[in-house]
N, CA, C and O of each residue as an XYZ file, in Angstrom:
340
protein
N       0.847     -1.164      0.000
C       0.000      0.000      0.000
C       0.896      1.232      0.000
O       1.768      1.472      0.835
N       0.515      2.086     -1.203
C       1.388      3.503     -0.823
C       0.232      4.747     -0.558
O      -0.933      4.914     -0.917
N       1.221      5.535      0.283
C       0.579      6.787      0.795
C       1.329      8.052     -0.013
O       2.510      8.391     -0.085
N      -0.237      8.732     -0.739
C       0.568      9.865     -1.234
C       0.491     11.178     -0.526
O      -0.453     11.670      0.092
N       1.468     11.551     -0.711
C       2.382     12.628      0.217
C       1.862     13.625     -0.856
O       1.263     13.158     -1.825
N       2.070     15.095     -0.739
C       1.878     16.759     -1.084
C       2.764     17.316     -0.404
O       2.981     16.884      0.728
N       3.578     18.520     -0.961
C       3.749     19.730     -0.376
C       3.257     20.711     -0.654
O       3.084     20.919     -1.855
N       2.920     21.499      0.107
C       1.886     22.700     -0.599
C       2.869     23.825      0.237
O       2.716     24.989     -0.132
N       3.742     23.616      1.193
C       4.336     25.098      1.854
C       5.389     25.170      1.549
O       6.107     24.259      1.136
N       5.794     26.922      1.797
C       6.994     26.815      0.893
C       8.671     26.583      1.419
O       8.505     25.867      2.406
N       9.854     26.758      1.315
C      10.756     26.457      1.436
C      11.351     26.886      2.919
O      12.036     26.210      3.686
N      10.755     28.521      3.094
C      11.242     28.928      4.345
C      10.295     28.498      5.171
O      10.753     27.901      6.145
N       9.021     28.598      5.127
C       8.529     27.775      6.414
C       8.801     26.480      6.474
O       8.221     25.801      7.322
N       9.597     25.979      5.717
C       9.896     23.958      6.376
C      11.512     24.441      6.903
O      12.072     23.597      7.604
N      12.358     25.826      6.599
C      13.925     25.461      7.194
C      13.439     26.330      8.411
O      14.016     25.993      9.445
N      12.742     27.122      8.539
C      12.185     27.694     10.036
C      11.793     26.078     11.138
O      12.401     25.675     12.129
N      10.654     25.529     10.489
C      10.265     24.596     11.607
C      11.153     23.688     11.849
O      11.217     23.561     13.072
N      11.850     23.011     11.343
C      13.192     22.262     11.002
C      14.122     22.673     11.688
O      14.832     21.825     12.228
N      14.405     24.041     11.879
C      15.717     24.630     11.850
C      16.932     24.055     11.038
O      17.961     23.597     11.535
N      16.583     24.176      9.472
C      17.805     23.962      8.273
C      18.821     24.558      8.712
O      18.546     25.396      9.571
N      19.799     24.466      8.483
C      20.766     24.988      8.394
C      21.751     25.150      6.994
O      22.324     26.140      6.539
N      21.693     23.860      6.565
C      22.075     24.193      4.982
C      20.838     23.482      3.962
O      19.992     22.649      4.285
N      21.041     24.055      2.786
C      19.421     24.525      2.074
C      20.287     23.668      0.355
O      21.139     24.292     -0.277
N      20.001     22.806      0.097
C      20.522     22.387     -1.372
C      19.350     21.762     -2.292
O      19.439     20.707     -2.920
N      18.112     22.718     -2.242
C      17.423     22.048     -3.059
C      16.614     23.118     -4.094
O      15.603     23.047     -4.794
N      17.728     24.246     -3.765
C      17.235     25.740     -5.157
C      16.015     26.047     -4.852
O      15.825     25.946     -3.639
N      15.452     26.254     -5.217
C      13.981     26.680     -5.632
C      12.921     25.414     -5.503
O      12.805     24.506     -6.326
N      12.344     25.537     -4.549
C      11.224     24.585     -4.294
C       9.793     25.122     -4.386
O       9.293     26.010     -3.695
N       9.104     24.254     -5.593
C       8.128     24.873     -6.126
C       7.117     23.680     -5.201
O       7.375     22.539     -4.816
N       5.827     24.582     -5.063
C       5.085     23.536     -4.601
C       4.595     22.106     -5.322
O       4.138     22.082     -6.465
N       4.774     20.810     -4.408
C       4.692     19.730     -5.260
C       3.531     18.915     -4.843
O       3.681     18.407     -3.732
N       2.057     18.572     -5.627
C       0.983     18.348     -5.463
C       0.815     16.898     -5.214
O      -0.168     16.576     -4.547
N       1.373     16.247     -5.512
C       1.845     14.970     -5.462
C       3.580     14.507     -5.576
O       4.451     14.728     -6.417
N       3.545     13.795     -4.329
C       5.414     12.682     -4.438
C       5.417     11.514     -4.503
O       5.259     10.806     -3.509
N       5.557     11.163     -5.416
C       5.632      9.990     -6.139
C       6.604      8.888     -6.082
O       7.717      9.190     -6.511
N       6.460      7.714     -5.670
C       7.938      6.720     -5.919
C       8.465      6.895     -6.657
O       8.108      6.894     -7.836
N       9.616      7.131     -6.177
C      10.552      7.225     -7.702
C      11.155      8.388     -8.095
O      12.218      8.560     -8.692
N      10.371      9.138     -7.701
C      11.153     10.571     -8.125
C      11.638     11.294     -6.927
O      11.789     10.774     -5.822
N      11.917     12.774     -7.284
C      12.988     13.486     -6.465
C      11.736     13.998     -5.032
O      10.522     13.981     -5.236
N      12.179     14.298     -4.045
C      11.656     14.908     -2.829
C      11.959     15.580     -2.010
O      12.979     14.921     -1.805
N      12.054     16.675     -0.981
C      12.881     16.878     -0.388
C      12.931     16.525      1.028
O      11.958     16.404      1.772
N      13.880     16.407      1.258
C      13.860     15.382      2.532
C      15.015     16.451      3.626
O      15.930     17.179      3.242
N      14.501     16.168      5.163
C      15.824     16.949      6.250
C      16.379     15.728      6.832
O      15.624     14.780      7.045
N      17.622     15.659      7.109
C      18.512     15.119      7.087
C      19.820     15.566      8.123
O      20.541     16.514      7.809
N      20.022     14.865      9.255
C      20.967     15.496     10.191
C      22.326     14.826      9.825
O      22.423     13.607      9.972
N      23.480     15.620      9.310
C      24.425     16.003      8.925
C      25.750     16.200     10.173
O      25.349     16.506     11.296
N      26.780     16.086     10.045
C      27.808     16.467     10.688
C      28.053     18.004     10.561
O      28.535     18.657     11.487
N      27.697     18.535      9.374
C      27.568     19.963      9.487
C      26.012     20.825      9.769
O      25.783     21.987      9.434
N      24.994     19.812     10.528
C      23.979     20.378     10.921
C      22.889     19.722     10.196
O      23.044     18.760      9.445
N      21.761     20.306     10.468
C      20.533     19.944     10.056
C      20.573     20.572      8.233
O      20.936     21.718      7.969
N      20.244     19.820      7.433
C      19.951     20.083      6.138
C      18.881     19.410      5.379
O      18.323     18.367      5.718
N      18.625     20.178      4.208
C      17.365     20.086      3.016
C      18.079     20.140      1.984
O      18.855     20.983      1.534
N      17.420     18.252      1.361
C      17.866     17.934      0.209
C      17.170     17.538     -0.522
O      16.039     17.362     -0.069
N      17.399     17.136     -2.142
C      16.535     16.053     -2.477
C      17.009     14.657     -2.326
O      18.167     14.241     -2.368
N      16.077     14.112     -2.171
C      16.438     12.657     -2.854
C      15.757     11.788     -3.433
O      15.331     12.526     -4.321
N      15.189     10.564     -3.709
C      14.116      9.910     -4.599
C      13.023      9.032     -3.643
O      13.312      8.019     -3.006
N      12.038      9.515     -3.692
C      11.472      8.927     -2.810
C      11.170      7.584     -2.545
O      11.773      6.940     -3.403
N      10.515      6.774     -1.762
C      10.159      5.501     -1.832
C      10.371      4.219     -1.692
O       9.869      4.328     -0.573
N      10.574      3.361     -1.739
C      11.266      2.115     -0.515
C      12.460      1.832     -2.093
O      12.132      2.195     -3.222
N      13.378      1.352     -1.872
C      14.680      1.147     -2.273
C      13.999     -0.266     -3.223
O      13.059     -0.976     -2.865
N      14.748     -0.375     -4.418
C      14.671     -0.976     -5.935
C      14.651     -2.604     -5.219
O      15.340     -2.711     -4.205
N      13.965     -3.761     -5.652
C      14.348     -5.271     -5.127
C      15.523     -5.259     -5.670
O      15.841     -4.818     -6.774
N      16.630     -6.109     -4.297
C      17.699     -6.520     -4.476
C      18.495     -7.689     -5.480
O      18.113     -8.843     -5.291
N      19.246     -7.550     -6.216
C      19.617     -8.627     -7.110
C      20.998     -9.306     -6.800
O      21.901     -8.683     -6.240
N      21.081    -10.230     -7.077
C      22.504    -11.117     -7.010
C      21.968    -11.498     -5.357
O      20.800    -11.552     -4.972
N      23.675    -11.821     -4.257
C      23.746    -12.642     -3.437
C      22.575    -13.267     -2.917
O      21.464    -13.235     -3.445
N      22.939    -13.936     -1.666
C      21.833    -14.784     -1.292
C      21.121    -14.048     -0.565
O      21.164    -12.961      0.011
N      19.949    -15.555     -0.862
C      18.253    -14.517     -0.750
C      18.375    -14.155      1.088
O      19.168    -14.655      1.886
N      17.440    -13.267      1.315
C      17.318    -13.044      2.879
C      15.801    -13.335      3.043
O      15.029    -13.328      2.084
N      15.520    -13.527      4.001
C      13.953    -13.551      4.550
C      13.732    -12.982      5.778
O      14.747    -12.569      6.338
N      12.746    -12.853      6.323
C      12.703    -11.641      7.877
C      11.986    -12.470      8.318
O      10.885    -12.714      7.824
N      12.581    -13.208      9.577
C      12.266    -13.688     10.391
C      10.936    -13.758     11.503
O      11.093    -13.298     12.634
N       9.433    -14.457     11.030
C       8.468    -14.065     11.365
C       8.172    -13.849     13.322
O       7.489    -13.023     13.927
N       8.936    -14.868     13.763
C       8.694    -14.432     15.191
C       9.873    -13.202     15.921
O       9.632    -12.443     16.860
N      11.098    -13.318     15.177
C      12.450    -12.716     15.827
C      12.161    -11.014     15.187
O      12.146    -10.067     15.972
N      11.975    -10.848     13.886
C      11.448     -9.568     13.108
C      13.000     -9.172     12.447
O      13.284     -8.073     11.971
N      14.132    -10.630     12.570
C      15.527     -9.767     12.249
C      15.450    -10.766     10.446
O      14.580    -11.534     10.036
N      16.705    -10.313      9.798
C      16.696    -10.491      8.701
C      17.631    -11.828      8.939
O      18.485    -11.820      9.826
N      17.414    -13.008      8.070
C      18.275    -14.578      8.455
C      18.207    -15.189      7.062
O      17.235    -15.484      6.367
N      19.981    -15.332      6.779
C      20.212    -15.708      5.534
C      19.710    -16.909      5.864
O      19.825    -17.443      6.968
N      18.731    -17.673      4.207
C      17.860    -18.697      4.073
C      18.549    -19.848      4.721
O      18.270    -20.601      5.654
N      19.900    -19.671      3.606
C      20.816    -20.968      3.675
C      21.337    -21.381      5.410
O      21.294    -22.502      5.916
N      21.737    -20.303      5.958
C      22.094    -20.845      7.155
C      20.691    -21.087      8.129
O      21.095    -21.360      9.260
N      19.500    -21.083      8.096
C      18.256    -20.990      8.721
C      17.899    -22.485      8.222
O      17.002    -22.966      8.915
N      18.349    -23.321      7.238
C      17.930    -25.093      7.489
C      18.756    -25.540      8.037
O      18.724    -26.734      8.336
């Protein structure tokens, strides 16, 4: 199930409530819909402070190559298949 997200406010009221400190996402136009997959802006705590960036939204691409993992239904941790028979 996905949840769609909006921004409708603009740049300085999200580094005010936030308290940004560094700002790398230019000109942020209001965005009516954020979509998997594409760009978003996201805050992010930094070694040089609180910052606003983009990045792509949405849960990360299925993994390819090594061995498979599965999540462990009573423990909730991740347990390579092969060593779990």
């Amino acid at each position: 199930m996905c949840i769609l997200y909006s921004i409708i406010t603009n740049q300085a009221a999200i580094t005010a409530l936030f308290r940004v400190v560094n700002r790398f996402v230019g000109n942020l136009a209001p965005m009516p819909g954020v979509f998997p997959g594409y760009p978003a802006p996201v805050i992010r705590n930094t070694d040089g402070g609180t910052e606003l960036t983009m990045m792509r939204w949405g849960m990360p691409p299925p993994r390819t190559g090594g061995p498979p993992v599965t999540i462990g239904e009573r423990a909730g941790v991740a347990v390579d298949i092969g060593a779990a028979r």
